[in-house]
N, CA, C and O of each residue as an XYZ file, in Angstrom:
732
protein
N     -53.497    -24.931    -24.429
C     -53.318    -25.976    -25.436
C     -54.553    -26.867    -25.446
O     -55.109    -27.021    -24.359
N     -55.149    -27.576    -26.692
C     -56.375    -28.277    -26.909
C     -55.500    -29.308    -26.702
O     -54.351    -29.000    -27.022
N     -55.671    -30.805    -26.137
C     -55.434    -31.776    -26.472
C     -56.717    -32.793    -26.844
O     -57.844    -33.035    -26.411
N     -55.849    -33.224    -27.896
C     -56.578    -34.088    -29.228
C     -56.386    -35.423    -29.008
O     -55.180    -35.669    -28.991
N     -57.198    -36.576    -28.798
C     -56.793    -37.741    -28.923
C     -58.353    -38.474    -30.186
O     -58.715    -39.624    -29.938
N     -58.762    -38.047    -30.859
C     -59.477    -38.850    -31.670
C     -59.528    -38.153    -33.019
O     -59.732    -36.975    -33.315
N     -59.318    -39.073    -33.637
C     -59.664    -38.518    -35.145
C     -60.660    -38.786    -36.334
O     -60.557    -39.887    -36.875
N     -61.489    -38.024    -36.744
C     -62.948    -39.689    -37.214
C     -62.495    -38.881    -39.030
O     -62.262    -37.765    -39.494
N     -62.584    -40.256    -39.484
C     -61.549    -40.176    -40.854
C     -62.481    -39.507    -41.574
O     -63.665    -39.837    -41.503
N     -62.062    -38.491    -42.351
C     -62.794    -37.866    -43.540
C     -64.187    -37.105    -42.452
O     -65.388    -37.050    -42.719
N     -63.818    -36.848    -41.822
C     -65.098    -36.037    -40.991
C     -66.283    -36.742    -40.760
O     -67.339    -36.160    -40.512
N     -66.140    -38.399    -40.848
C     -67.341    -39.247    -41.117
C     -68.422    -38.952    -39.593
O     -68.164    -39.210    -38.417
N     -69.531    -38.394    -40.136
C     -70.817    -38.387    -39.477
C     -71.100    -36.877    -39.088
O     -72.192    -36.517    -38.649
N     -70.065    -36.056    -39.277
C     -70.306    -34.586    -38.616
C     -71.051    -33.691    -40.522
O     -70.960    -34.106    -41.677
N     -71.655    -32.501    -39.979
C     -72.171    -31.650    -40.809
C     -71.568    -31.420    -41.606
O     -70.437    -31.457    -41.123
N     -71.467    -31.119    -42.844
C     -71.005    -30.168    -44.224
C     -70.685    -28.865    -43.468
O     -69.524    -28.514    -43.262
N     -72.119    -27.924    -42.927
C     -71.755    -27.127    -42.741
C     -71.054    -26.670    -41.025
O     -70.907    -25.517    -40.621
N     -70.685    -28.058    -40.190
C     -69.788    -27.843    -39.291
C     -68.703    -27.651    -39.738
O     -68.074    -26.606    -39.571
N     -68.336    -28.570    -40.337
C     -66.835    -28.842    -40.898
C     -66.082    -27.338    -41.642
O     -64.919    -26.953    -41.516
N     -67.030    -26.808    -42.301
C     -66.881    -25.754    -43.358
C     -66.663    -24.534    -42.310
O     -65.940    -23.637    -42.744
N     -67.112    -24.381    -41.159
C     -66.284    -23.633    -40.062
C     -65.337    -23.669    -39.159
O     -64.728    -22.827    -38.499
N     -65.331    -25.225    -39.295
C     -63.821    -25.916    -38.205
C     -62.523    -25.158    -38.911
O     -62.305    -25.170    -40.123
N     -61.753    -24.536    -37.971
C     -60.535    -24.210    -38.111
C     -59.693    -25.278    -38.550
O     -60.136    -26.364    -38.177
N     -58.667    -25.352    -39.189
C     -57.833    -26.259    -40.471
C     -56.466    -26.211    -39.888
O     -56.158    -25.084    -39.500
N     -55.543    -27.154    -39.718
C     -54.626    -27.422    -39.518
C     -53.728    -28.351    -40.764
O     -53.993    -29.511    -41.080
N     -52.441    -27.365    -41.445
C     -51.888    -28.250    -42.763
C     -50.647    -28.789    -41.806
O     -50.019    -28.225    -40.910
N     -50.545    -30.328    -42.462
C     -49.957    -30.904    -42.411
C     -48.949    -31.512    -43.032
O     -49.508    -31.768    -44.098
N     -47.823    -31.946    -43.142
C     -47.035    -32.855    -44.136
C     -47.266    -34.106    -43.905
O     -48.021    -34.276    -42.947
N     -46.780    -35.369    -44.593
C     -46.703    -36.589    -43.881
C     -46.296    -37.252    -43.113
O     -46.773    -38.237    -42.549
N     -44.696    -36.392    -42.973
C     -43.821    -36.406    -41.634
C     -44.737    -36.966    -40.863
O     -44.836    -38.169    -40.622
N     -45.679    -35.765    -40.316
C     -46.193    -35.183    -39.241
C     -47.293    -36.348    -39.116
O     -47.298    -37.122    -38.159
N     -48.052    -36.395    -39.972
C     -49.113    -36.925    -40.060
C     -49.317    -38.479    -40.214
O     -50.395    -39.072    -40.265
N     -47.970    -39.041    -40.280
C     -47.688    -40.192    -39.704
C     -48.125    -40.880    -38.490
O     -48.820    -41.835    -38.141
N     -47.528    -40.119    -38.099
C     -46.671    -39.924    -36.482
C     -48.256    -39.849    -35.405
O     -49.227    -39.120    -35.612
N     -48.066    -40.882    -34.233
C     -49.426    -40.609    -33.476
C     -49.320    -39.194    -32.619
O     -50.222    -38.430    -32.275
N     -48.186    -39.137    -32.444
C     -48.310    -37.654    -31.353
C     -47.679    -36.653    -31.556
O     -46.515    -36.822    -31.193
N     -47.872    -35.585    -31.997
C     -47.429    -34.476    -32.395
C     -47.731    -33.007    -31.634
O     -48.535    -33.096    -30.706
N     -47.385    -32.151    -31.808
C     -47.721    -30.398    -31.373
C     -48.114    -30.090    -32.681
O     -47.747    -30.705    -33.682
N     -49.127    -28.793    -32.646
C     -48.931    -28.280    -34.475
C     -50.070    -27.398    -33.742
O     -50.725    -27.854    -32.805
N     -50.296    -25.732    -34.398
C     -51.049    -24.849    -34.523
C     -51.660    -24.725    -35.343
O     -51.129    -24.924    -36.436
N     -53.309    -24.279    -35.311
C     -54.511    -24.441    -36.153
C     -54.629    -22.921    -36.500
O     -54.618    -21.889    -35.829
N     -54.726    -23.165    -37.597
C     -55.804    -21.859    -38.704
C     -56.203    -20.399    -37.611
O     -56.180    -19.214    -37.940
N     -56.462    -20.837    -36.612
C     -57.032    -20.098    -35.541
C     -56.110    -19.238    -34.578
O     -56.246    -18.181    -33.961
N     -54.882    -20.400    -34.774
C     -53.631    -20.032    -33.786
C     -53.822    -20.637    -32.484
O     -53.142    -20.220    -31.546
N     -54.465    -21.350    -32.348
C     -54.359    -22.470    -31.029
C     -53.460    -23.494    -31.555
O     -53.394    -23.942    -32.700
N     -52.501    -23.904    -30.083
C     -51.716    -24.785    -29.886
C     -52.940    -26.092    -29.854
O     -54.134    -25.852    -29.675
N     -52.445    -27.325    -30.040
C     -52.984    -28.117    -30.403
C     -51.800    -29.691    -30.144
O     -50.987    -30.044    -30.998
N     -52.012    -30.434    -28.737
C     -51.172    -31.377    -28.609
C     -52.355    -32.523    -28.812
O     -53.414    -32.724    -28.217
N     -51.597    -33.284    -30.088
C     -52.322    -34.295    -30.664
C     -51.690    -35.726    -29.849
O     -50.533    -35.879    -29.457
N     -52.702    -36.585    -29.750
C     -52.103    -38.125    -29.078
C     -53.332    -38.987    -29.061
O     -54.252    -39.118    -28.254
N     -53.039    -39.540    -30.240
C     -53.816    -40.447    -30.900
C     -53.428    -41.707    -30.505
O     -52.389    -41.669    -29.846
N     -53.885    -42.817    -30.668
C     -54.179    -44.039    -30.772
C     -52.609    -44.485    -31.335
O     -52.219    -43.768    -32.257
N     -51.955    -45.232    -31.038
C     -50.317    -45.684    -32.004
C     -51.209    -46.511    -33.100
O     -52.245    -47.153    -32.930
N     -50.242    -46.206    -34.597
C     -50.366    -46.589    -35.250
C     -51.369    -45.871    -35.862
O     -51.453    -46.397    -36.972
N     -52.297    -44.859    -35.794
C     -53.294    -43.943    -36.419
C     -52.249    -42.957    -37.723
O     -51.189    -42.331    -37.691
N     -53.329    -43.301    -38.812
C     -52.392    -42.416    -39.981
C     -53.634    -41.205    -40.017
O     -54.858    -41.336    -40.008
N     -52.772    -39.982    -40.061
C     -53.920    -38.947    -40.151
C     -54.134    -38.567    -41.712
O     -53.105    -38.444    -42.377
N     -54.834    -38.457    -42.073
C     -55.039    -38.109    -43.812
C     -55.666    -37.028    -43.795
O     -56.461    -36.606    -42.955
N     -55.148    -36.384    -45.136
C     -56.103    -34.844    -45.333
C     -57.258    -35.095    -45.737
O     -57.475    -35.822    -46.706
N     -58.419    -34.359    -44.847
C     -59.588    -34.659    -44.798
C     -59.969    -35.425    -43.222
O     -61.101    -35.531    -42.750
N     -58.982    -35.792    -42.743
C     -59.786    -36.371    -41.243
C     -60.029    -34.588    -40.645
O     -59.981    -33.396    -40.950
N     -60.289    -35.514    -39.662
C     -60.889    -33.898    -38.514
C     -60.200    -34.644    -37.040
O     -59.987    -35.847    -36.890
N     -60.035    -33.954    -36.416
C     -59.340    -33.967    -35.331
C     -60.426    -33.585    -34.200
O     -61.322    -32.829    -34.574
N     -60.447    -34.023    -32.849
C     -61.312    -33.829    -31.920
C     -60.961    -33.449    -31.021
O     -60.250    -34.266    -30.436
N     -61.159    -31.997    -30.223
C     -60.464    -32.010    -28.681
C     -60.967    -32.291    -27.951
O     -62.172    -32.410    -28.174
N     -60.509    -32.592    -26.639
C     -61.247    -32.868    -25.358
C     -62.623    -31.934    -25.086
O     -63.614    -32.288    -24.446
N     -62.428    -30.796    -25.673
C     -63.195    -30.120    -25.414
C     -64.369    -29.848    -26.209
O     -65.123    -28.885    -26.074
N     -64.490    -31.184    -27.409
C     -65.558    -30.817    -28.370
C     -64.975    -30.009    -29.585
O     -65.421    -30.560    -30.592
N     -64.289    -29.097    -29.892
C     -63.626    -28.604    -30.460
C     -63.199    -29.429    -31.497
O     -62.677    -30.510    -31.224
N     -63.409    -28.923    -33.109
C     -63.484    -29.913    -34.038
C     -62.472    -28.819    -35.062
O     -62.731    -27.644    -35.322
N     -61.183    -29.678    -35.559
C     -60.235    -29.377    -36.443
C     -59.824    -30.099    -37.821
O     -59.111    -31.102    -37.794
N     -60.253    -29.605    -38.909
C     -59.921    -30.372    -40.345
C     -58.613    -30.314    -40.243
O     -57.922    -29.473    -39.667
N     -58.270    -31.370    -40.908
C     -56.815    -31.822    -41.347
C     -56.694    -31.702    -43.015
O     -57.358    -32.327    -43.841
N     -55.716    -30.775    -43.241
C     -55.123    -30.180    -44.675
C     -53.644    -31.267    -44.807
O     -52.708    -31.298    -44.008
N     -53.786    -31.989    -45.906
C     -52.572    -32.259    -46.207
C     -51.490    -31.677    -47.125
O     -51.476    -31.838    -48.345
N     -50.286    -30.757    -46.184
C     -49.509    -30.009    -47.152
C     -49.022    -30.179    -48.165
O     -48.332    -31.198    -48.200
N     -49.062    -29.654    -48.998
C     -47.873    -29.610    -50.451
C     -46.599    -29.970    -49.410
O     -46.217    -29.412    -48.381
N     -46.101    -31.185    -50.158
C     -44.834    -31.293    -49.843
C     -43.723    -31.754    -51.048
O     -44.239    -32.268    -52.041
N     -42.576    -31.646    -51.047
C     -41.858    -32.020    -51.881
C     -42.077    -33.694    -52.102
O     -42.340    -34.452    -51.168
N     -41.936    -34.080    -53.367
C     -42.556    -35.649    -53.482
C     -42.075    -36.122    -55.263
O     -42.210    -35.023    -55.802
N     -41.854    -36.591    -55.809
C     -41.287    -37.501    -56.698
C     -42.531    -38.172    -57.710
O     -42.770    -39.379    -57.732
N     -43.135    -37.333    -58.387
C     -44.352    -37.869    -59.450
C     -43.966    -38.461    -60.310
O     -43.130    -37.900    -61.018
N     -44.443    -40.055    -60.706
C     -43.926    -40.659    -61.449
C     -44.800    -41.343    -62.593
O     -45.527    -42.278    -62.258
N     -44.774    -40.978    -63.773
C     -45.515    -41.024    -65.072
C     -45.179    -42.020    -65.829
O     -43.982    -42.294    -65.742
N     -45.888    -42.779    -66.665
C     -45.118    -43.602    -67.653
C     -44.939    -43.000    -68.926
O     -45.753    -42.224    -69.428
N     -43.948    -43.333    -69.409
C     -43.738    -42.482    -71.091
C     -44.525    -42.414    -71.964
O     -44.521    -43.322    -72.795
N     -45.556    -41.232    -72.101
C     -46.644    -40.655    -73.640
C     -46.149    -41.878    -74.633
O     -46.691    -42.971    -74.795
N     -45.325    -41.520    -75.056
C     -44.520    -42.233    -76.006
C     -44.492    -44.107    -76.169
O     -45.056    -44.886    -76.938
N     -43.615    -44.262    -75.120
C     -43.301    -45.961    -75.225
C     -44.253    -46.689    -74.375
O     -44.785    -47.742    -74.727
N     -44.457    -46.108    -73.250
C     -44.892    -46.367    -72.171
C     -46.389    -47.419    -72.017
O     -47.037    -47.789    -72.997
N     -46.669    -47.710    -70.832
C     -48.110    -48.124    -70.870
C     -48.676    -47.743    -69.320
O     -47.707    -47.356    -68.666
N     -49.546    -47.727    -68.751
C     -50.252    -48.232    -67.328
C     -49.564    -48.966    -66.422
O     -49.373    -48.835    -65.213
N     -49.102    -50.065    -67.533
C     -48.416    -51.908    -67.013
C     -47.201    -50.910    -66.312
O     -47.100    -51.080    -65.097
N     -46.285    -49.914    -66.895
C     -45.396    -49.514    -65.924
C     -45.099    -49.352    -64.813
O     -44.196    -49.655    -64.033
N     -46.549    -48.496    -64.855
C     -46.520    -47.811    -62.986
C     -46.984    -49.142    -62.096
O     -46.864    -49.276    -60.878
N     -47.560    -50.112    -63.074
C     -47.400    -51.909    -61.880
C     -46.357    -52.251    -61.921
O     -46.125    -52.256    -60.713
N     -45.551    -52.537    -62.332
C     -43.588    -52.963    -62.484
C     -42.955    -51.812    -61.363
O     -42.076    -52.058    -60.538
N     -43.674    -50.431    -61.573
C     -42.591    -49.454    -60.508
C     -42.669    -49.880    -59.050
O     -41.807    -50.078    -58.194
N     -44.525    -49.984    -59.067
C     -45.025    -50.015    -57.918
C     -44.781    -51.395    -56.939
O     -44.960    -51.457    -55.723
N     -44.392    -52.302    -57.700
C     -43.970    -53.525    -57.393
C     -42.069    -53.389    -56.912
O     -41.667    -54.034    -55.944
N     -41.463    -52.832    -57.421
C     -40.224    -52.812    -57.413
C     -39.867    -51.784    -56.019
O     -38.846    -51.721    -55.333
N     -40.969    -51.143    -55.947
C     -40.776    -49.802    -54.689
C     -41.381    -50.507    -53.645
O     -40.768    -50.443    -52.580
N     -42.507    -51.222    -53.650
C     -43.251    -52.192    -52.817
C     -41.840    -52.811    -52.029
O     -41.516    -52.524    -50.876
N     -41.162    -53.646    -52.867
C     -40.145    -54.681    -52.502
C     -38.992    -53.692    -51.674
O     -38.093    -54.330    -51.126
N     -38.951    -52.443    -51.562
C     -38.202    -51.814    -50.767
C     -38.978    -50.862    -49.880
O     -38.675    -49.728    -49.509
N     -39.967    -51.539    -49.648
C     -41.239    -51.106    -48.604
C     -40.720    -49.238    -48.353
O     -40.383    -48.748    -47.276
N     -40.801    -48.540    -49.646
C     -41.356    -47.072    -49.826
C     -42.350    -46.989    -49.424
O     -42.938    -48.070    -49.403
N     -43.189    -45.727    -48.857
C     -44.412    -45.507    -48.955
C     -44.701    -44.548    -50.207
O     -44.083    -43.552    -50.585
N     -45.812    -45.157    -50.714
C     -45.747    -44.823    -51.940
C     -47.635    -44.637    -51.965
O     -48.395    -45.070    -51.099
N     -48.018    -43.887    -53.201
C     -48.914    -42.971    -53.438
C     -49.524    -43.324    -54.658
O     -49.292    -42.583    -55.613
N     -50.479    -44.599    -54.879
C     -51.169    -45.112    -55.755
C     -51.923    -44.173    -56.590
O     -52.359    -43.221    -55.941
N     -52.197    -44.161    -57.813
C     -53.342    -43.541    -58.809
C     -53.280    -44.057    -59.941
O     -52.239    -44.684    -60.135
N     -54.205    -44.028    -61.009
C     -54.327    -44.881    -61.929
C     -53.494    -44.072    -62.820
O     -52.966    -44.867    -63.598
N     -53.182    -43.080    -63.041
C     -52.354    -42.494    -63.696
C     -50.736    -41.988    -62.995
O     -49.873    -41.581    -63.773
N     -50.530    -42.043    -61.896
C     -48.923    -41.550    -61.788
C     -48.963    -42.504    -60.228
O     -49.856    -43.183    -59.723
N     -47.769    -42.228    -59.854
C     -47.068    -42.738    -58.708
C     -46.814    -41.736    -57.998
O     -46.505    -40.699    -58.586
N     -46.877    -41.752    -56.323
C     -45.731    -40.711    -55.663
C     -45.175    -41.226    -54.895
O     -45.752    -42.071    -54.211
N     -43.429    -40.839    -54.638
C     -42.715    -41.104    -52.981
C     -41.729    -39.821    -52.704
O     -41.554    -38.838    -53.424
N     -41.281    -40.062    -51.739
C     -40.570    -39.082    -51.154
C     -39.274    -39.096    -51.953
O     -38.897    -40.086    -52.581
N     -38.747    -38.172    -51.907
C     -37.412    -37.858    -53.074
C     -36.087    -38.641    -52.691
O     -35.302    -38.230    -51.837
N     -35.928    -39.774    -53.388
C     -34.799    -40.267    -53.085
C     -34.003    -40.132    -54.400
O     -34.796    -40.363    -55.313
N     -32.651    -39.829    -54.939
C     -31.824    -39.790    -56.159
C     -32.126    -41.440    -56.984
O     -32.545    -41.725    -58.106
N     -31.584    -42.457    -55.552
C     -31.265    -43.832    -56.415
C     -32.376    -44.027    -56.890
O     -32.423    -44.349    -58.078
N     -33.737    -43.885    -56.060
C     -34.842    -44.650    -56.823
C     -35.341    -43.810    -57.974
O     -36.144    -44.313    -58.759
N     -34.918    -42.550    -58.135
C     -35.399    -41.755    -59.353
C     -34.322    -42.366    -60.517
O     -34.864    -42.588    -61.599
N     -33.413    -42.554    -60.470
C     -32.017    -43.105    -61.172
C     -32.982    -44.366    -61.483
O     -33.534    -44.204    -62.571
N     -33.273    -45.328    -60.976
C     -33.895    -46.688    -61.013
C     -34.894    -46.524    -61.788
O     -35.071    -47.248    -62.768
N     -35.868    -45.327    -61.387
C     -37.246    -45.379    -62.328
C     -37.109    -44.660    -63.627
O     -38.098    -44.424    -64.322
N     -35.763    -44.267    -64.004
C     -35.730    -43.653    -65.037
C     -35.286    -44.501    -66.090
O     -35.599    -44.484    -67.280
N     -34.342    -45.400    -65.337
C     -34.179    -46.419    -66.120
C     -34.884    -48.022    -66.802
O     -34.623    -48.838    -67.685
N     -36.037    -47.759    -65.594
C     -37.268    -48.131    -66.439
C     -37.899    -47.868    -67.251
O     -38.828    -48.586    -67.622
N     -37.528    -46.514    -67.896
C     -38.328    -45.649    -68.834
C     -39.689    -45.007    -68.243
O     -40.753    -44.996    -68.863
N     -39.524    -44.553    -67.142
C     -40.587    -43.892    -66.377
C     -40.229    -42.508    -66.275
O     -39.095    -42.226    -65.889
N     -41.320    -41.314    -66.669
C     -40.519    -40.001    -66.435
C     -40.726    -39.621    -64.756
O     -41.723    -39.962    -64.120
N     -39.629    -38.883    -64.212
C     -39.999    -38.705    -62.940
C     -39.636    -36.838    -62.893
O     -38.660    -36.191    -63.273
N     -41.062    -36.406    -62.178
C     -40.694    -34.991    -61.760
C     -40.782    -34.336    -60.557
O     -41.967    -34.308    -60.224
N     -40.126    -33.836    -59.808
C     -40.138    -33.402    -59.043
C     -41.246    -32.698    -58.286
O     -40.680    -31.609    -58.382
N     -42.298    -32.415    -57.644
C     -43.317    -31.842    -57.249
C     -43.439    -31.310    -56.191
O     -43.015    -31.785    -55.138
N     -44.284    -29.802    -56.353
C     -45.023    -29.958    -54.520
C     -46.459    -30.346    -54.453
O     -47.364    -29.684    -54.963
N     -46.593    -31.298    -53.889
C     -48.132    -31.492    -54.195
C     -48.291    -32.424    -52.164
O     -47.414    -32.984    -51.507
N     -49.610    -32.199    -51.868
C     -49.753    -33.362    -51.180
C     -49.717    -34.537    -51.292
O     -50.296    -35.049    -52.250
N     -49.213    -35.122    -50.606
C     -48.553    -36.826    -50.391
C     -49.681    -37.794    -49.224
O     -50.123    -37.553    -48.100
N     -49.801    -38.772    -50.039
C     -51.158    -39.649    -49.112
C     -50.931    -41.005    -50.200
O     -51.418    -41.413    -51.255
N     -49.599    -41.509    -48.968
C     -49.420    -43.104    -49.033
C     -50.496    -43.962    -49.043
O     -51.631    -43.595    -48.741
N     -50.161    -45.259    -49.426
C     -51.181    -45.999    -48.824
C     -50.694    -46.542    -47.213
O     -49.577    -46.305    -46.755
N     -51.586    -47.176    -46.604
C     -51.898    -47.461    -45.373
C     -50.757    -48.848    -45.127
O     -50.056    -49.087    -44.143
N     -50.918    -49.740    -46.638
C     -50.490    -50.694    -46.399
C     -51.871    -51.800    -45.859
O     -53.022    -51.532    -45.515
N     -51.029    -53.286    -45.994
C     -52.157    -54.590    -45.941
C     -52.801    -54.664    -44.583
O     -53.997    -54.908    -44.423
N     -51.890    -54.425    -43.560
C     -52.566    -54.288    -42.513
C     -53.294    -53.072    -41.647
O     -53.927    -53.076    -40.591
N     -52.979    -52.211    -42.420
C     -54.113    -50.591    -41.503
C     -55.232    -50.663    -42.225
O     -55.509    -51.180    -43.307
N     -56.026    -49.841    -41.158
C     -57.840    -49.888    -40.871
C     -57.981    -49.403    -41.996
O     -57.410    -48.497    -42.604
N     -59.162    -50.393    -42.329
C     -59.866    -50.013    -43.511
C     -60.356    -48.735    -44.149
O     -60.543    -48.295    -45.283
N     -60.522    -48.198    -42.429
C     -61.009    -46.711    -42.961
C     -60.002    -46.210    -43.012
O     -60.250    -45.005    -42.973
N     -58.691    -46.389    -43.093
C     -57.324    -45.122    -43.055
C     -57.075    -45.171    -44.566
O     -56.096    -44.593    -45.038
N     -57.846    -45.775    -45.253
C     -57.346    -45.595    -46.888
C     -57.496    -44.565    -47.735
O     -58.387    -44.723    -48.570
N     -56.805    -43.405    -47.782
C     -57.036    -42.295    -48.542
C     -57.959    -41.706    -48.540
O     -58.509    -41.329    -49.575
N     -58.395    -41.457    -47.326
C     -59.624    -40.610    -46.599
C     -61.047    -41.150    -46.808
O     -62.062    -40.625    -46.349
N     -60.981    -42.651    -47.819
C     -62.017    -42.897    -48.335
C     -62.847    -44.075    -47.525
O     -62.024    -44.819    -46.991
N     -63.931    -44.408    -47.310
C     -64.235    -45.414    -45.988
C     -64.554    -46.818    -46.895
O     -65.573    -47.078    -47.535
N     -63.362    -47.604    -46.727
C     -63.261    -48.848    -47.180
C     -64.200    -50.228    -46.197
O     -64.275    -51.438    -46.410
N     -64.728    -49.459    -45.235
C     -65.338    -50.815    -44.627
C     -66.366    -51.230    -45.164
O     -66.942    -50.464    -45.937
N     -66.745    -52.156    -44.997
C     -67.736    -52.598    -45.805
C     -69.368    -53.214    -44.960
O     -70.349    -53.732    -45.493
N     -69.114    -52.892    -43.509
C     -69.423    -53.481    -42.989
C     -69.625    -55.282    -42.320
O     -70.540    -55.773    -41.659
N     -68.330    -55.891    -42.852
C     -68.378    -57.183    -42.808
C     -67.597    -57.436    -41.543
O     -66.816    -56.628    -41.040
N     -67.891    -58.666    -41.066
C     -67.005    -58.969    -39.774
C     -66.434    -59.860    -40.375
O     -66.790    -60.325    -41.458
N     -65.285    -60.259    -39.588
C     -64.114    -61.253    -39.529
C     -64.886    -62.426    -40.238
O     -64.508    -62.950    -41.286
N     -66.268    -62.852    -39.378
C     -67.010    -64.232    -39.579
C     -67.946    -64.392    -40.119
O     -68.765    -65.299    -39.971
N     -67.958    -62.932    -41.308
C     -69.096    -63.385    -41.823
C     -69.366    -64.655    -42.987
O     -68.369    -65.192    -43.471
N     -70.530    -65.038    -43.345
C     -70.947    -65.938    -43.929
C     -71.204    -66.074    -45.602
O     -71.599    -67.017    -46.288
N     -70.864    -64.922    -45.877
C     -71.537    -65.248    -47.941
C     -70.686    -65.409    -48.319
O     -69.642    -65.143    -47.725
N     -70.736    -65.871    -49.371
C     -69.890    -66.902    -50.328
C     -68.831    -65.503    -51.022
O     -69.128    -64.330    -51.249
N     -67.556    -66.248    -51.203
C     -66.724    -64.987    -51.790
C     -65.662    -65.943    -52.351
O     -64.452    -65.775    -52.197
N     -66.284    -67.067    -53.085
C     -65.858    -67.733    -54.641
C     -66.275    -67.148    -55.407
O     -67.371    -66.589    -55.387
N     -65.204    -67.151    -56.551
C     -65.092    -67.174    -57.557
C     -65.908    -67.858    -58.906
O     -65.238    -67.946    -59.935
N     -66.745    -68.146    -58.926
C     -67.096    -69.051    -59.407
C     -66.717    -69.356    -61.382
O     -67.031    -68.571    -62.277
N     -66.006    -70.673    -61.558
C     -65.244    -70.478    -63.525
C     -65.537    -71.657    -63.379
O     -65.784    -72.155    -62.281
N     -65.553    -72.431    -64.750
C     -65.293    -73.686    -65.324
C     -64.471    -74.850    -64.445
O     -63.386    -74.337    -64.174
N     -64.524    -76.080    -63.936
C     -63.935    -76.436    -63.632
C     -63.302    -77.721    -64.329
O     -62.761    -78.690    -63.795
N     -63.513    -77.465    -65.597
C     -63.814    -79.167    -66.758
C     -62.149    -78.639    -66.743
O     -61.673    -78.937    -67.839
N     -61.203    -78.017    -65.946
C     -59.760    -78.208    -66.287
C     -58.724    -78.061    -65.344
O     -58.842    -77.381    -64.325
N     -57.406    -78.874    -65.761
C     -56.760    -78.940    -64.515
C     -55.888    -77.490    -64.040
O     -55.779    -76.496    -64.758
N     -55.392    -77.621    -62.854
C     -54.857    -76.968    -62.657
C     -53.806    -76.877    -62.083
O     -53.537    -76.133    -61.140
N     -53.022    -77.762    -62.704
C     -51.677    -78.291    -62.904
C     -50.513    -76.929    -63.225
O     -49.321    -77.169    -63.420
C-alpha cells in the first residue's frame, strides 16, 4: 500500500509532462471530501490516503506518496441534480434566489454562471421547481464550493491566492461620491 498524506491542488508546480504519466485515481465527492480514505489507482495500487483534516480533494489535485510517487485525482461522474433557469421566463437572477435559498440550508452546492449542482434530494427539487427552475437529473462530476472559510487554493482546482497576507497594506476602498447620505 502507498500511503498518501499531501496533496498540491491542481498539480501546482509539477510538469505537464509528469502529470500526463501519473497514474489517475476517480473519485466521487463522498470520497473526496473526506481526509482519509483507501481507493485504488489506474495502476492497481492500493493507495491509503491521510491528509491534513479538513483538506477537500478536487479533480485535478495530484496526490503524493511517501514514496515520491505522484497520483492525479479524476473527479467521478456522479449522480447530481443540474439546475437551469427557464429559456422561457427565466433569468440568471434565478440561479441567485436558488443559490441563496440552498445556501440557507447549507447544501453543498456547485456554482456556474449558467446552472447549479447538488446532490439529489426530492424536497429541494420539489422547491426548485417551484421556483420555476428546470431541474435534471445528471451524471456529471460534482465540485462544491469550499465555502467562506476553506483555503483559498481549495476553490475548484483553481489557485485563488493572491499572494496577500492577513496584514497587508494597500488600500481596498472603494472609492464613490461622498456629497450623500447614507441614511
Amino acid at each position: 500500500m502507498i500511503h498518501i498524506s499531501k496533496c498540491l491542488s491542481a498539480g501546482q508546480g509539477l510538469a505537464k509532462a509528469l502529470l500526463a504519466r501519473a497514474p489517475t485515481v476517480e473519485l466521487d465527492w463522498d470520497v473526496r471530501q473526506k481526509s482519509r480514505f483507501d481507493a485504488t489507482d489506474s495502476s492497481g495500487r492500493q493507495l491509503g490516503v491521510f491528509l491534513p483534516r479538513g483538506t477537500l480533494v478536487r479533480g485535478g489535485d495530484v496526490l503524493v506518496g511517501e514514496d515520491g510517487s505522484l497520483v492525479r485525482v479524476l473527479a467521478a461522474p456522479q449522480a447530481v441534480l443540474k439546475i437551469t433557469p427557464c429559456a422561457q421566463h427565466g433569468s440568471a437572477f434565478d440561479l441567485v434566489r436558488a443559490a441563496y435559498h440552498l445556501g440557507n440550508r447549507h447544501v453543498p452546492i456547485e456554482l456556474t454562471p449558467t446552472h447549479l449542482k447538488i446532490e439529489p434530494d426530492h424536497v429541494l427539487a420539489d422547491m426548485l421547481r417551484a421556483m420555476h427552475l428546470i431541474v435534471h437529473e445528471v451524471a456529471e462530476a460534482f465540485e462544491p464550493e469550499g465555502g467562506a472559510y476553506a483555503s483559498a487554493t481549495q476553490h475548484h482546482g483553481h489557485d485563488h491566492a493572491h499572494g496577500h497576507s492577513n496584514d497587508h497594506a494597500h488600500d481596498h476602498s472603494h472609492g464613490h461620491d461622498h456629497d450623500h447620505d447614507h441614511a
